[in-house]
C-alpha positions as CSV (number, residue, x, y, z in Angstrom):
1,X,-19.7,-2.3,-27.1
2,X,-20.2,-5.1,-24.5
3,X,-16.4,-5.6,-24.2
4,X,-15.8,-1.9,-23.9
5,X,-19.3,-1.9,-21.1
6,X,-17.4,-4.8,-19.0
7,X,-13.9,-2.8,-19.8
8,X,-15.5,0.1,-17.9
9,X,-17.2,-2.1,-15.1
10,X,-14.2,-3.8,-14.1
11,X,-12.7,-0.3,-13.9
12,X,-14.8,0.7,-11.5
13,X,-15.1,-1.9,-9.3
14,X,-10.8,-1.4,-9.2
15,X,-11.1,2.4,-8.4
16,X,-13.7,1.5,-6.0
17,X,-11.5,-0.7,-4.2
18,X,-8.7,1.8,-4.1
19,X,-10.6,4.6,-2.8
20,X,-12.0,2.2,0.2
21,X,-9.1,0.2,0.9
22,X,-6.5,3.4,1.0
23,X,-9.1,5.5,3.1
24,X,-9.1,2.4,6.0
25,X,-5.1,2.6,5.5
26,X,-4.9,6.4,6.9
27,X,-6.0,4.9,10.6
28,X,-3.6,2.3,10.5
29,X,-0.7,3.5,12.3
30,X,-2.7,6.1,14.6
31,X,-4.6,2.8,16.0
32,X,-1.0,0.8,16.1
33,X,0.5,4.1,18.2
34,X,-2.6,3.9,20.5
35,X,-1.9,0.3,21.4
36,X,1.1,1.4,23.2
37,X,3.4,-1.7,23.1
38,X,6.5,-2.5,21.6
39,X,7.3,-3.3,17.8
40,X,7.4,-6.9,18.1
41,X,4.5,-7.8,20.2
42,X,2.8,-5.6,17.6
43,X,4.0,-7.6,14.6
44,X,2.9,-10.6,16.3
45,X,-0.5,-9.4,17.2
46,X,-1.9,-7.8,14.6
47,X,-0.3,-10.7,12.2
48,X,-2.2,-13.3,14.1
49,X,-5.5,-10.9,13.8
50,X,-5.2,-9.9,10.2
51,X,-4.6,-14.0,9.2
52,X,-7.8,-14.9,11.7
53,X,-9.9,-12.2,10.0
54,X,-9.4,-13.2,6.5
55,X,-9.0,-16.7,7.0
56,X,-12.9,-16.8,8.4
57,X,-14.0,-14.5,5.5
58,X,-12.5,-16.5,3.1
59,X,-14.3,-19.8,4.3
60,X,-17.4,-18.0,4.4
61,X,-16.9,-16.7,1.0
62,X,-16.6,-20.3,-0.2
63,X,-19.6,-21.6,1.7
64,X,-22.0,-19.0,1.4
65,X,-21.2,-17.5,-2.1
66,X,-19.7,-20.9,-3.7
67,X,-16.3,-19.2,-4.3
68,X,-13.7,-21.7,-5.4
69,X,-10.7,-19.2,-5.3
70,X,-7.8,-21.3,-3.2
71,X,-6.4,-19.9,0.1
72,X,-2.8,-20.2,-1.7
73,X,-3.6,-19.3,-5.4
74,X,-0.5,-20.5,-6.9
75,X,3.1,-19.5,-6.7
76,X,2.7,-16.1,-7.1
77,X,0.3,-16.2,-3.6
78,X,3.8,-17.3,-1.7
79,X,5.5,-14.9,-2.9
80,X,3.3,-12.4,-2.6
81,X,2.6,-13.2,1.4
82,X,6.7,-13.3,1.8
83,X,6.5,-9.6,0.9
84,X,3.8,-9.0,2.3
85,X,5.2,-10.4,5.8
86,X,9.0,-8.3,5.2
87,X,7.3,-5.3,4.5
88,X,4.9,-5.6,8.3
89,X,8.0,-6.0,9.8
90,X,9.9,-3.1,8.0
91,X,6.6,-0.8,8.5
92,X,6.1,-1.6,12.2
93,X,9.5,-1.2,12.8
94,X,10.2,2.3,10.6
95,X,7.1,4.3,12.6
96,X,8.8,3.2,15.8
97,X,12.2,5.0,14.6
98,X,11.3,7.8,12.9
99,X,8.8,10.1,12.8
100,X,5.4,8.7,11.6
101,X,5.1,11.5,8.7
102,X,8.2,10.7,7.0
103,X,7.6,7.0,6.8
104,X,4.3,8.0,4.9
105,X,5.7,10.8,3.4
106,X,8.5,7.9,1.6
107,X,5.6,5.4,1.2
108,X,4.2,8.1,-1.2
109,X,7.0,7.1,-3.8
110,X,5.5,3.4,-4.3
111,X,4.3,4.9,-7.5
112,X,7.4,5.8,-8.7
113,X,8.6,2.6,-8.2
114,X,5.4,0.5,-9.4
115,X,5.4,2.5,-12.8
116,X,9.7,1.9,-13.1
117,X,9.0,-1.7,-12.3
118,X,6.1,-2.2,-14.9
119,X,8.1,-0.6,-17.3
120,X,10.9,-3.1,-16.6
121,X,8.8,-6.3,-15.8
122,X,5.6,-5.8,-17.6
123,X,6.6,-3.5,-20.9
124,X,4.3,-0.8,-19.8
125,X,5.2,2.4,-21.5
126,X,6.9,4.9,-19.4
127,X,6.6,8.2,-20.9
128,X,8.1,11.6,-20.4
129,X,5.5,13.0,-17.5
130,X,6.3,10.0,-15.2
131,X,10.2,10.6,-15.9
132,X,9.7,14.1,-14.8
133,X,7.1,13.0,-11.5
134,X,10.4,9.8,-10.8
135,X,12.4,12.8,-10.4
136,X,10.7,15.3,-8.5
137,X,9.8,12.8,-5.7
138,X,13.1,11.3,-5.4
139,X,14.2,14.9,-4.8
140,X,11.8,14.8,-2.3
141,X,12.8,11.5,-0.8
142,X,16.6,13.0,-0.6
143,X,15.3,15.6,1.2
144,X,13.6,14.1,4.4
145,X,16.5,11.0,4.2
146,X,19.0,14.0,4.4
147,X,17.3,15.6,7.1
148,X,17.9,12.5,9.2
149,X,21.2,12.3,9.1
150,X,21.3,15.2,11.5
151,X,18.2,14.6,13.1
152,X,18.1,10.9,13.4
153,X,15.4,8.7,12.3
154,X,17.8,7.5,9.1
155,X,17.3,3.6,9.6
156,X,13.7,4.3,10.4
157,X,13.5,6.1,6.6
158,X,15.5,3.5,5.0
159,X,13.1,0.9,6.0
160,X,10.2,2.9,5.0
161,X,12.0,3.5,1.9
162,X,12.3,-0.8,1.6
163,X,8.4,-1.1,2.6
164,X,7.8,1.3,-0.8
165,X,9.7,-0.7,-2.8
166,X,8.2,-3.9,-2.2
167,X,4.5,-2.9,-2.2
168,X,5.8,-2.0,-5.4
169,X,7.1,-5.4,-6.2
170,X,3.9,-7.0,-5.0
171,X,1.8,-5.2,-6.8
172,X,3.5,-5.6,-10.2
173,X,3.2,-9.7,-9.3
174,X,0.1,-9.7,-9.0
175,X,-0.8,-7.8,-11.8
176,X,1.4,-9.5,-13.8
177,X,-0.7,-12.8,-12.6
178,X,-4.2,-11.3,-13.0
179,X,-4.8,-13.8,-10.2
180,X,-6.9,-12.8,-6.8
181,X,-4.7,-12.7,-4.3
182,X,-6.8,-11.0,-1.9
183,X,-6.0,-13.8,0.9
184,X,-2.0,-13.0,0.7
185,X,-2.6,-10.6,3.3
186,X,-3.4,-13.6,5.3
187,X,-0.5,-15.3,5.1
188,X,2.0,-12.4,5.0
189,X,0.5,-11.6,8.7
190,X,1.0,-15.6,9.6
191,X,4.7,-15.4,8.7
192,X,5.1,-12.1,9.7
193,X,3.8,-13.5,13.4
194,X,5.7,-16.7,13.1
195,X,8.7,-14.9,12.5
196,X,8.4,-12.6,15.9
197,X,6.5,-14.7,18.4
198,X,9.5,-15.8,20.3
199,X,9.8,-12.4,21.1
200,X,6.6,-10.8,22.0
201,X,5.9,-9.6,25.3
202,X,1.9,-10.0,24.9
203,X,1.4,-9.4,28.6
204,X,2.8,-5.6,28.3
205,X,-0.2,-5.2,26.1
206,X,-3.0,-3.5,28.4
207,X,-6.6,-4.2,27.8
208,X,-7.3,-0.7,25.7
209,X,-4.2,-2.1,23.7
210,X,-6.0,-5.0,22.7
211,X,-9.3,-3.5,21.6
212,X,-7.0,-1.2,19.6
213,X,-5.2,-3.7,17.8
214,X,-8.1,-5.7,17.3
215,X,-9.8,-3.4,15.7
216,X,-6.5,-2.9,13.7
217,X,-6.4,-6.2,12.9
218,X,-9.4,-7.7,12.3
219,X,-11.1,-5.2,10.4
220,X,-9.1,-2.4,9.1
221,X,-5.6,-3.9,8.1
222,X,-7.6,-7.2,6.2
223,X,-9.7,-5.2,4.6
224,X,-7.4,-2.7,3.6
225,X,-5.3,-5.3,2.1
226,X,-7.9,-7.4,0.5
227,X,-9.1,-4.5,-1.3
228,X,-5.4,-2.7,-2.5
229,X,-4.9,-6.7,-3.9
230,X,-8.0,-7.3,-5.4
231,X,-7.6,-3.6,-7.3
232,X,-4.7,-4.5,-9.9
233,X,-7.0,-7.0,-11.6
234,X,-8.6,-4.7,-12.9
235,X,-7.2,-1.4,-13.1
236,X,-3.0,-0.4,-13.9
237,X,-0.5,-1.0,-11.1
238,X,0.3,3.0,-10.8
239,X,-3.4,3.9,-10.5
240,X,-3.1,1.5,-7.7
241,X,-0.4,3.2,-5.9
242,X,-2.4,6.7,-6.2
243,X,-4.5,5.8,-3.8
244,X,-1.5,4.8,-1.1
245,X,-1.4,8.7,-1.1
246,X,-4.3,9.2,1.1
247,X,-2.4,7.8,4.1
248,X,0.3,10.2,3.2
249,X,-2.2,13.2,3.2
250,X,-4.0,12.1,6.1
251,X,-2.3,9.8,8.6
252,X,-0.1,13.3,9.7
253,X,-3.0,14.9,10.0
254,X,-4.4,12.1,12.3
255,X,-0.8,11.8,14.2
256,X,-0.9,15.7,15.0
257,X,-4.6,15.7,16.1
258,X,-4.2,12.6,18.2
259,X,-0.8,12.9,19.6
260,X,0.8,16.3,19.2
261,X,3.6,14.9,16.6
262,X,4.4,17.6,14.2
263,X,6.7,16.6,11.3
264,X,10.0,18.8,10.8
265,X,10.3,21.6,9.0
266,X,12.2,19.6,6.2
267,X,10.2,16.8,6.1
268,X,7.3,19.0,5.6
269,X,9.4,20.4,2.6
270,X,10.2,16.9,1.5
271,X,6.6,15.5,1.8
272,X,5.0,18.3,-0.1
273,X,7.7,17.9,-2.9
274,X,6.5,14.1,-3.4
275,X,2.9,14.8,-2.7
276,X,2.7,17.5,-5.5
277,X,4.7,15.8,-8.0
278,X,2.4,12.7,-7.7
279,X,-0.7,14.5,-8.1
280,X,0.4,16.7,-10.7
281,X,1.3,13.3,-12.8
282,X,-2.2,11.6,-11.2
283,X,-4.1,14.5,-13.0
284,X,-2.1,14.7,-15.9
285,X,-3.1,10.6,-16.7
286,X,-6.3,10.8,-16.0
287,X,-6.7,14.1,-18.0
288,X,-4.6,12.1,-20.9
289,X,-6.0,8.5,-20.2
290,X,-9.8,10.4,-20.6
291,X,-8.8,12.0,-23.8
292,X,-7.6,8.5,-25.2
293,X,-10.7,7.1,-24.3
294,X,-13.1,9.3,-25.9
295,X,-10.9,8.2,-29.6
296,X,-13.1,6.1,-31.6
297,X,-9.8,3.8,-32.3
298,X,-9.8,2.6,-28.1
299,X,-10.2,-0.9,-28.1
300,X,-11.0,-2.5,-24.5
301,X,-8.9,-5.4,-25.6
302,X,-5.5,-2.7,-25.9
303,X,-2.8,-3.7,-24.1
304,X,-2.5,-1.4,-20.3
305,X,-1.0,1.8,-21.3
306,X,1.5,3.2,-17.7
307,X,2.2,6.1,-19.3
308,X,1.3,5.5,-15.7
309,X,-1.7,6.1,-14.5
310,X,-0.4,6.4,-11.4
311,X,0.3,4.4,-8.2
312,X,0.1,0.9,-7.1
């Protein structure tokens, strides 16, 4: 009973996280958009903000709390921050090619690809339901990368397509690990920084700019990240990924309120194909995953089932 108590604790705290970290990720890009500067001073900026931010929390978790976790936890850290640094760039770079709905709108299928990639790196089941969901949202993918062919927008959709993928990858690290690699975030923003400063233009960056990209950041974007790492600790990679779906939902929302920008008609049609295919899988788990839990035979010790619970 203790182990399944601490089971269920852990659980929450991991859901927790989720629901707080992907809420701060649906003002990301509206606060990048209001900076009004170009991609690369962008990179550069917030990079340097988001490593500054978690680099002081960090030492004052060590000081204050007696946290012995290292700043670089291992191997899987650097790799983690090298993603993490690719996929700025590739983010940062997408919103400012396409339109800012269809990059979230093709960040939605992280889950597919966290649950594919557990299934091929971790042995997590995949089952018949997340087949069906893989499907339905890469129909939905096709639909708004189609729509840019004649449109435009298609390199800006590829790289939000290559920004999926590799939350994907770093998520499945880190929960292969079971390591805290809440910190990666920091070093991710370094290298992404170091890899753009020689071509910042810092001084195009107004004073409004700054305070909106400080608050970027410094608070949003580290604490965003920290959480959306600490979470696979403790809960399945696609649960994870579930929760990237509130920036799909709402950072259109935040776009059109803010700035006017109304997706097309077939990204729309695209979007709501992915949307609905995750959430009808999301519920499906959790309906499933509660029924399995209420067996007398659940052990907390069991190995993680993906018959996904869904997303990164």
């Amino acid at each position: 009973m203790a182990a399944e108590a601490g089971f269920a604790g852990d659980r929450r705290k991991g859901l927790m996280a989720c629901a707080l970290g992907g809420g701060l990720l649906t003002i990301d890009v509206p606060l990048l958009k209001l900076a009004q500067v170009d991609a690369l001073t962008l990179i550069t900026v917030r990079g340097l903000f988001v490593f500054t931010s978690l680099f002081v929390f960090w030492n004052l978790r060590r000081q204050l709390f007696g946290m012995r976790t290292p700043f670089i936890n291992g191997y899987v850290s650097v790799a983690v921050a090298a993603i993490s640094a690719l996929a700025s760039i590739l983010f940062i770079q997408a919103i400012m090619l396409t339109a800012v709905a269809n990059v979230v709108f093709i960040l939605a299928f992280n889950p597919m690809f966290a649950a594919l990639l557990a299934w091929l790196v971790l042995s997590e089941r995949l089952d018949w339901a997340t087949g069906l969901a893989i499907t339905a949202a890469i129909t939905g993918v096709g639909i708004i990368v189609f729509d840019s062919l004649n449109s435009g927008g298609l390199i800006g959709n590829l790289m939000a397509l290559g920004v999926s993928f590799l939350l994907a990858v770093s998520i499945t690290l880190i929960r292969r690990s079971r390591t805290d690699q809440s910190m990666s975030a920091a070093q991710g923003g370094l290298l992404a920084a170091a890899m753009t400063v020689w071509f910042c233009q810092p001084q195009g960056l107004q004073l409004e700019g700054w305070g909106w990209l400080a608050l970027n950041g410094l608070v949003v974007m580290p604490l965003s990240a920290a959480l959306l790492m600490y979470a696979p600790r403790h809960i399945a990679g696609p649960v994870v990924a579930m929760f990237y779906l509130l920036e799909t939902v709402l950072t259109p929302v935040w776009m059109w309120l803010i700035f006017g920008e109304v997706p097309s008609f077939h990204s729309l049609i695209g979007g709501a194909i992915v949307i609905t295919s995750l959430l009808c899988h999301s519920i499906y788990m959790l309906v499933t995953e509660g029924n399995s839990m209420r067996r007398p035979t659940v052990s907390a010790t069991r190995p993680l089932q993906i018959a996904p619970t869904f997303h990164d």
